[in-house]
Every structure is written in C-alpha cells, then in structure tokens.
C-alpha positions in Angstrom: 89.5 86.3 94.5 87.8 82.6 93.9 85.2 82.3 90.9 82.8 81.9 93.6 83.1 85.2 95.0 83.1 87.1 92.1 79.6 85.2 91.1 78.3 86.3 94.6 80.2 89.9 94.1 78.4 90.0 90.8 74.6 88.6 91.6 74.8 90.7 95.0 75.2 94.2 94.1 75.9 96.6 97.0 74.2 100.3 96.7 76.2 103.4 96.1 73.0 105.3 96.7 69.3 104.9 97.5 68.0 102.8 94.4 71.2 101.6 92.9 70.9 98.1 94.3 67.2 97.6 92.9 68.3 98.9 89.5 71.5 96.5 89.1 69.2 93.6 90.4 66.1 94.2 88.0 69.0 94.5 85.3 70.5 91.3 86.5 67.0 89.6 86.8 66.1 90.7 83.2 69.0 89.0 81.8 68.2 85.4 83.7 65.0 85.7 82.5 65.7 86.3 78.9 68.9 83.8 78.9 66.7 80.9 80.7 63.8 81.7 78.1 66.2 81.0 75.2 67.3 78.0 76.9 64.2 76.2 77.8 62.7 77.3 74.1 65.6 75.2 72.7 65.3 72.6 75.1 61.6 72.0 74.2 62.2 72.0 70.7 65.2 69.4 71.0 63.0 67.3 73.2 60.4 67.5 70.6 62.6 66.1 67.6 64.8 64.0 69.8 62.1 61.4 71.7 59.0 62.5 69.7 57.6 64.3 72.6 54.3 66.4 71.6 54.9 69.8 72.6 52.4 73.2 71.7 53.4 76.1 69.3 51.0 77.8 70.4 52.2 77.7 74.3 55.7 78.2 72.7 54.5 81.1 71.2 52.5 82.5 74.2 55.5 82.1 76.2 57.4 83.6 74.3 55.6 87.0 73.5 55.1 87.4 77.1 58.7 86.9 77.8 59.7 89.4 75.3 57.0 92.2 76.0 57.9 91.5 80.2 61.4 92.3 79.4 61.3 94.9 77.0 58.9 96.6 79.8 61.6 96.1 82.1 64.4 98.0 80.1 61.8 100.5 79.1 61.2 100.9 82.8 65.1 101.3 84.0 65.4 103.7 81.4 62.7 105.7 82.3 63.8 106.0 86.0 66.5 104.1 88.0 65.1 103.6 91.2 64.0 100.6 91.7 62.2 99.6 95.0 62.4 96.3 97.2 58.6 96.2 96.3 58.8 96.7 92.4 61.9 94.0 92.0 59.9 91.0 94.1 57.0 91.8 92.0 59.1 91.5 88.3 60.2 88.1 90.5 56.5 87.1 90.4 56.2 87.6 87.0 58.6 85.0 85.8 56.9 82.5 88.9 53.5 83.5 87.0 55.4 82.4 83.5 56.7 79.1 85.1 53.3 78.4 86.2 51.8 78.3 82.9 54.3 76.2 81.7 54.5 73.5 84.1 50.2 74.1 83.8 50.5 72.3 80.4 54.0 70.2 80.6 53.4 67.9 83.1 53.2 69.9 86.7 55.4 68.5 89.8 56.8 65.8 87.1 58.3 68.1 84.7 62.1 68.7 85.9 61.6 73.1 85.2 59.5 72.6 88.6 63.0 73.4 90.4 63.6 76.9 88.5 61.6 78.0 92.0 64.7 77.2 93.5 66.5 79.7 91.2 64.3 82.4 91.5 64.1 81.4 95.4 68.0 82.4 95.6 68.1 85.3 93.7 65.1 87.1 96.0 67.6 86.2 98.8 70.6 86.9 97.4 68.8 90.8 96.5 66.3 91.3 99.6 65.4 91.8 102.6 64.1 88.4 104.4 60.7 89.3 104.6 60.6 89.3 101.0 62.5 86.2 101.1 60.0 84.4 103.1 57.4 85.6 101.4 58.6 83.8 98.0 59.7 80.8 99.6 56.0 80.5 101.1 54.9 81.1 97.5 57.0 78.4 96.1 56.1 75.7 98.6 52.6 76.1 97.7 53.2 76.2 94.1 54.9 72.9 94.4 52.5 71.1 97.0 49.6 72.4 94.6 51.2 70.9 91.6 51.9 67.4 93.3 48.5 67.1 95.0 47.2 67.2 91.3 49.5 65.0 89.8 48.9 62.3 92.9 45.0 62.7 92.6 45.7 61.9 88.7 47.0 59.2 86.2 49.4 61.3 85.2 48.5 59.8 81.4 50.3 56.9 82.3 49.3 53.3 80.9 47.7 51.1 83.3 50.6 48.9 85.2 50.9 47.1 88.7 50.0 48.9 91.6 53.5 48.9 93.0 54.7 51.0 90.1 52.2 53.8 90.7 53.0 54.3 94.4 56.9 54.1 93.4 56.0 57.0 90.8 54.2 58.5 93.7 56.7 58.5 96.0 58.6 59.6 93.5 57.0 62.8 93.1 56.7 63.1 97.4 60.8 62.8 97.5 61.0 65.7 95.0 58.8 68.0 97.3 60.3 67.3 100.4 63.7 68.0 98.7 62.0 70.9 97.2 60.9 72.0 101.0 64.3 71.3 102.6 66.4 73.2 99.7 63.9 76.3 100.3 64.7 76.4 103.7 67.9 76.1 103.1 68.2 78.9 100.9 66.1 81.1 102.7 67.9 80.8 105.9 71.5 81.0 104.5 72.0 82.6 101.1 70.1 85.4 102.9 72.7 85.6 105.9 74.9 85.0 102.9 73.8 87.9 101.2 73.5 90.3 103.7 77.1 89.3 105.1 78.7 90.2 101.8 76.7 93.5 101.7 77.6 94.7 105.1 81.4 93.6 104.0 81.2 95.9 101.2 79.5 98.7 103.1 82.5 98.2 105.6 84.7 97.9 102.8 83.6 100.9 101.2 84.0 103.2 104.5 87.1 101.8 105.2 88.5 103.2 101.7 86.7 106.2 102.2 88.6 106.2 106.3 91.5 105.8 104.6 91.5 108.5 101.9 90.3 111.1 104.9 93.4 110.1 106.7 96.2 110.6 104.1 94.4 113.8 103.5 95.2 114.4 106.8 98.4 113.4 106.8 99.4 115.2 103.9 98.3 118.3 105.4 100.2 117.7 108.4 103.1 117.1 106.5 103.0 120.1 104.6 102.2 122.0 107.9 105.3 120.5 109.6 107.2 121.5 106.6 106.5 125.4 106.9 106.7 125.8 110.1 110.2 124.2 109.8 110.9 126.7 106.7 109.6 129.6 109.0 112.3 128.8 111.9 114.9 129.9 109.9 113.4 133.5 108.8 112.2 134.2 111.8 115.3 133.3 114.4 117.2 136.0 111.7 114.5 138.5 112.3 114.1 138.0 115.7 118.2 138.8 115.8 118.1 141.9 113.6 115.3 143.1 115.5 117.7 142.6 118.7 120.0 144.5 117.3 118.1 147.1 116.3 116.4 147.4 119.3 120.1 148.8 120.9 121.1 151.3 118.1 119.7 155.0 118.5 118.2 157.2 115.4 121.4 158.6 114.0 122.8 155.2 113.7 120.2 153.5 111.5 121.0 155.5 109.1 124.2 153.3 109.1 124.0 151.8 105.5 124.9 148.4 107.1 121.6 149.1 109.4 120.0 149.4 106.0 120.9 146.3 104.6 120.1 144.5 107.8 116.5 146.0 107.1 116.8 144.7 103.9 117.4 141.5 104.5 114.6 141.3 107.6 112.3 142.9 104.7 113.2 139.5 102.9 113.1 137.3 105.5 109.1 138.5 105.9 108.6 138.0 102.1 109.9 134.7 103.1 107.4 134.1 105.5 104.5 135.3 103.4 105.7 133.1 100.2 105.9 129.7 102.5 102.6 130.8 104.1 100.6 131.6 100.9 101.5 128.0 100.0 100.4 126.1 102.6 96.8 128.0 103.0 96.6 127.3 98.6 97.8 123.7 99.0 95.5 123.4 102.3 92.8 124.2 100.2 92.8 121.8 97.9 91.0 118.3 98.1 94.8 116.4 98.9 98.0 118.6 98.7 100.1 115.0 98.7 98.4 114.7 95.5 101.3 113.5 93.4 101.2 115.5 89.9 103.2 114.7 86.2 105.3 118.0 85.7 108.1 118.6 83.5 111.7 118.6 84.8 112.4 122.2 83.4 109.0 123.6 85.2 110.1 121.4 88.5 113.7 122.7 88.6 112.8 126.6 87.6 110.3 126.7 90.6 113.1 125.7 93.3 115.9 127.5 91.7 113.7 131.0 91.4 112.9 129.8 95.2 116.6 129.5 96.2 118.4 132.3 94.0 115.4 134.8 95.8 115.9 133.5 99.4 119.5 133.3 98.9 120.6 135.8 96.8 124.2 136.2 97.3 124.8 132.3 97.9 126.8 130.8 95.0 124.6 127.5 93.5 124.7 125.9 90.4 121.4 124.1 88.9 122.9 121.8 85.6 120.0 119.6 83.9 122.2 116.6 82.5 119.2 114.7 80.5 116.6 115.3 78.5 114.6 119.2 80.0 111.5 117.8 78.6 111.5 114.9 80.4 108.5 114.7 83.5 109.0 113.7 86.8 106.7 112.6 89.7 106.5 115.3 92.7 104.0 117.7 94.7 104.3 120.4 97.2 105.7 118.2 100.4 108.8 116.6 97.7 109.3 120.4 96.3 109.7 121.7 99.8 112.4 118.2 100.7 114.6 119.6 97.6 114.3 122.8 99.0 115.2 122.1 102.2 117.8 120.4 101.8 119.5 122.6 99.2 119.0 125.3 101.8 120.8 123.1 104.3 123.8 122.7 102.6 124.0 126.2 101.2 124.3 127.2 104.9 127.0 124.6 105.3 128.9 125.4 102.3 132.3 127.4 102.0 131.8 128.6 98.8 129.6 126.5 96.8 126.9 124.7 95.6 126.2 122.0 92.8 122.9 120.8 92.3 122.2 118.4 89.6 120.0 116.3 87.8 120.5 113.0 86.2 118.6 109.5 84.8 119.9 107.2 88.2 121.9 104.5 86.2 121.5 101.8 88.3 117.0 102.3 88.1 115.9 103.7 84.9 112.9 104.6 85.9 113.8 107.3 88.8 115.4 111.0 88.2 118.3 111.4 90.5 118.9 115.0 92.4 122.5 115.0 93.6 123.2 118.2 96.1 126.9 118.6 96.8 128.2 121.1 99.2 132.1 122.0 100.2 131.6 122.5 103.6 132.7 120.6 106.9 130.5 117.4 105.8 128.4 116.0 108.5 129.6 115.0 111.8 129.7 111.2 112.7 126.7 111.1 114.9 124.6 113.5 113.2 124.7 110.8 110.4 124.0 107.9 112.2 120.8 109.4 113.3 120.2 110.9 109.8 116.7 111.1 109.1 115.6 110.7 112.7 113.3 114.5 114.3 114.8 116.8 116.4 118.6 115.7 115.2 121.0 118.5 113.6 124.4 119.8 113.5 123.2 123.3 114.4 122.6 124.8 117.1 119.6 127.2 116.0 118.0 124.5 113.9 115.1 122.0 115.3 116.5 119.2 113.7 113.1 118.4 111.6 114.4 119.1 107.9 115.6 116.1 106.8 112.9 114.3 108.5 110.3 115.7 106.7 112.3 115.8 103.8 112.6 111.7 104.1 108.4 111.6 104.8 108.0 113.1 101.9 110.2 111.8 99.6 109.6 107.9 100.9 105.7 108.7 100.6 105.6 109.4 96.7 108.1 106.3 96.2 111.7 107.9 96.6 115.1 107.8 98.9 116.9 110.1 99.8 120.9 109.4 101.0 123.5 111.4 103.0 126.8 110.7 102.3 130.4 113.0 103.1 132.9 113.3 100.4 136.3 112.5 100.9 137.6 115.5 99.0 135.7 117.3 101.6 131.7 118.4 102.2 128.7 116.4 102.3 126.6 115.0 99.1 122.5 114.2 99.2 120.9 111.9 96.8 117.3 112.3 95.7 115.7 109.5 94.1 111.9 110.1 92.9 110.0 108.1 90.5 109.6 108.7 86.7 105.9 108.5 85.4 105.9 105.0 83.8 105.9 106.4 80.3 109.5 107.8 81.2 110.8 104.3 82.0 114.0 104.7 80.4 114.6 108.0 78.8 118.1 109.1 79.0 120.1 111.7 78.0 120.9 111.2 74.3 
C-alpha cells in the first residue's frame, strides 16, 4: 500500500455505522486544527524576532484562547455523544474559516501567504462530505478571498510611495494569487470529492466482499460437514438395512437364535451410530462456523477418536501409540476429526488383523503433527490409487467412494496433506499431516 493511500485511507474514514464517519472526521479535524495552531503561533513569533516584523499579543492571545476553548468543546462534545452529523462537522469547518478570518483581518488580508489554508480546509470538507457541502465551502472561500483582495487593491497596502509600475506589478500580483486560488478550488471540489467518494464506495465494496466471503466458508463448512455424515451414515445403514433383510425371512422361534441376538445387537449399534454422527452435525450446524479451526491438546484429540473407533468397532484390533510429547496441541475441528476417523475406519475394514495408528513430530516439517494409519490388508489396487482423492472412487463395492475426498477437503482446508501409500511387506499406510499452533514450532519428543 503507497504512503499516499494510506494518507487518503486515513483522512477518509469510511462508517461502520450511522455516525462513525462524522465522529472520526471531527476527531481528525480537531487535531489539524490544534497541530496548525501550534504551527502558525511559532511561525509568528519566529517571524517576529527573525525580520523585526510587528506582530499583536494580544491577537496572539485571542487566537489562541479561542482555539483552545473550540477544541476542548469539540472533545467535550465527542465524548458526550458520538454521532456526529454532515451538518454539525461543516459547521466546526466554519469555525476554523471564522479563526482564519480574523487573522488574515489584522496580518495583511489577500497578501499574507495563511490566505491558502482555505485550500486546506477546502479538501478536507471534500475529502469527508457530501458535494453539496463541498460547494457550499468552496463558494465561501472564493468570496472570502475576492473580499480580501478587493480591499487590499482599493488600498496602499502600507507600502512607501514608488513608481507606478511597481504598484500594478504588486497588483497583479495579488490577481494571480486569486485566480490560482479559483482554479485550485475547483479543482478540489470536483475531484478530491469523486476522489473521496470513490475510496468510500471501495471500502463499502471491500467491506461486503469480506463479509460475502465469510457467509460463504460458513457455507462451505457446513456442507462439508454435511457431506461427511451422510458418508459416515452409508455404512450403518447398508448393515442395517442387511440385518433387517435377514430378519425379515426368519420366523419367531428362530430369533431366539442367539446369533439373531447378536445381529440385533449390532443393528442396535449401528442406530447409536447414526444418532452420535447426527447429534454432531445438528451441534456443529449450530454454531457461527463449524470449520472453525480450534487449539486442542493431542491427548484430548486422540481420546475423542479412539473412544469413537473402540465403540463403533468394538471387536476390531487397533493400536493408538502417542510417540511425542501428550501435552502437546494440535490444530483441528470437526470436518479434520471426522477425515482421521474415516480413514481409520477404512482401513480397519481392510485389515487382516490389525491396526496401528500413530502419532509423531513429521521430521522433515517441525511444525506439523504426523498421523500415520497402517493396515495389513490387501493394500490398494493400482487404479484406485491413481484416482486417490478423486469422489465417487473406491475399492468397494458398497462404498460411495466420498471418504477420502472429504477426508482430503478437510484436511487441505486447515493447512494439511494427507498421502496413500502400499507397503511392500503387505497393506496400505495413510499419512496425515496437520499444522502445529505456531507456539508448537518445534516441540519434539524428548
């Protein structure tokens, strides 16, 4: 961003709500006033010892009470309430246009050089309102300055008596100064005001665009999640809907088979299933961004999916080992916990016998926990793997082919990777990679 845009970004503030832009400008205002004060006090005073030049305490002193009361009335006033209107700011503008007149009243008029603050106070009523305001002042400040050089032409301006020549070179003088006065508050009125009101309705834009853009993810992140339990439903309900099959042939003296029991059993589960993975999408959908990413620590992350898995999966044989630091915190939400999950789940129906699941610092990135998932099974065939991480792409038959998809989204959206790989001494192996919080950088096992 150039220094000139921040200097407009600053002097043109844009409203957050009705008022705001009247209160940072009369803020804004208050400080000019008070800096240039300070200034042109020294100024004076310098002039005054440097060429000898006769200047009035008592105007000094004039000036500078009513500087000081003005502003301390304006802070009293933004204290008191914050709205400030269009109206009430281009009036605290005439106030320092009433100050300048009384200087330039007894310093001189159209030939003393402070004649040009107008211009000042010119841009900074359009760089803070509406044109009509802005016309207004630079009507004012025309007639200021033609009313200060018809007096100074129909005078001697105390000057000694000299050739005529010199007197209409003076003269013109004093005419070029006006009509560059004219010009310039033209100038400014017609284009620092487009100016201005260009940068405001870029920050308005601006400002809905982030707002867009936040409504969006939201959006997005709920879909996700959505996507992501309807995916963990599939597999619950395809079992039930084959138990129920079954049962649906067998007469009353046969389900009280205890293998018909333990069928029940396990459809009982398979519904508890259902309930857990819907509870959490109606909690998370309830809150202002489920994507939200959250600080949590690695014991508290890998207790929730391993109580998840053991519960689901309760005579599956799978190993959780935590080989840093348990205190250490990780980087996840809801959409990432249900990618571990899922893809645990995957290979613990593709295993033989096993499953390892483990946790380590990645030594090649510091700054990222590493989840490696190892299975014995089959591994994954060739051209399942070379679509990997592409919808509707799976190995099984009864399976939509959206786990590892949405396990990717979700991973890649908080900053991660996740990598298939088959192992040569047989089954496949999945590496998580998710980001550390930046105060983690580093930590490794001791």
């Amino acid at each position: 961003m150039s220094k000139y845009h921040e200097f407009l970004t600053y002097l043109v503030p844009v409203a957050t709500e009705q008022g705001a832009t009247g209160s940072q400008g009369l803020q804004r205002l208050l400080l000019l006033r008070s800096f240039v004060a300070v200034v042109g006090i020294l100024g004076l005073l310098a002039f005054q010892s440097i060429f000898g030049i006769v200047v009035s305490y008592t105007l000094i002193t004039s000036l500078s009470i009513a500087i000081l009361v003005s502003v301390a009335l304006g802070y009293w006033r933004l204290k008191k309430s914050t709205f400030v209107s269009d109206t009430e700011l281009f009036c605290h503008l005439l106030i320092d246009v009433v100050i300048l007149i009384s200087l330039l009243l007894n310093t001189g008029g159209a030939s003393n050089p402070l004649i040009s603050y107008l211009l000042v106070l010119l841009a900074v009523t359009a760089a803070l309102l509406p044109r009509m305001f802005v016309n207004s002042f630079a009507l004012i400040g025309i007639l200021i300055y033609t009313s200060f050089l018809l007096l100074d032409l129909q005078s001697d301006h105390g000057m000694e008596a000299g050739p005529q020549n010199q007197e209409m070179i003076f003269q013109l003088h004093l005419v070029g100064m006006w009509v560059i006065f004219l010009v310039s508050s033209i100038l400014i009125a017609v284009f620092i005001t487009q100016m201005a009101n260009a940068i405001k309705v870029r920050e308005a834009n601006l400002a809905e665009a982030r707002e867009n853009e936040i409504r969006n993810e939201q959006l997005v992140a709920i879909g996700t999640l959505a996507a992501g339990t309807a995916h963990a439903l599939g597999t619950p309900l395809s079992t039930m809907a084959v138990l129920l099959t079954e049962l649906d042939k067998l007469d009353a003296e046969e389900l009280k088979n205890s293998e018909i029991k333990e069928d029940i059993s396990v459809l009982r589960q398979q519904i508890t299933r259902c309930k857990h993975s819907l509870t959490q999408l109606t909690r998370y959908y309830n809150k202002d961004n489920p994507d939200q990413p959250q600080n949590l620590s690695l014991q508290e992350f890998v207790n929730d999916i391993k109580d998840y898995i053991l519960n689901i999966h309760p005579g599956a044989s799978v190993k959780f080992k935590i080989n840093c630091k348990d205190d250490l915190e990780v980087i996840s939400n809801q959409n990432v916990r249900h990618a571990v999950i899922n893809i645990i789940e995957n290979s613990v129906k593709a295993a033989k016998n096993s499953v390892y699941v483990g946790f380590n610092i990645n030594n090649s990135s510091p700054s990222q926990l590493e989840i490696a998932i190892k299975d014995d099974g089959p591994g994954i065939p060739s051209n399942v793997m070379e679509s990997m991480g592409e919808p509707f792409i799976s190995s099984r038959k009864e399976s939509m082919g959206l786990g590892i998809f949405l396990a990717n989204a979700a991973v890649q959206r908080l900053g991660g990777t996740i990598e298939m790989i088959n192992i040569k001494s047989g089954g496949a192996q999945a590496m998580i990679n998710l980001p550390l919080p930046e105060n983690q950088h580093g930590i490794a096992d001791d």
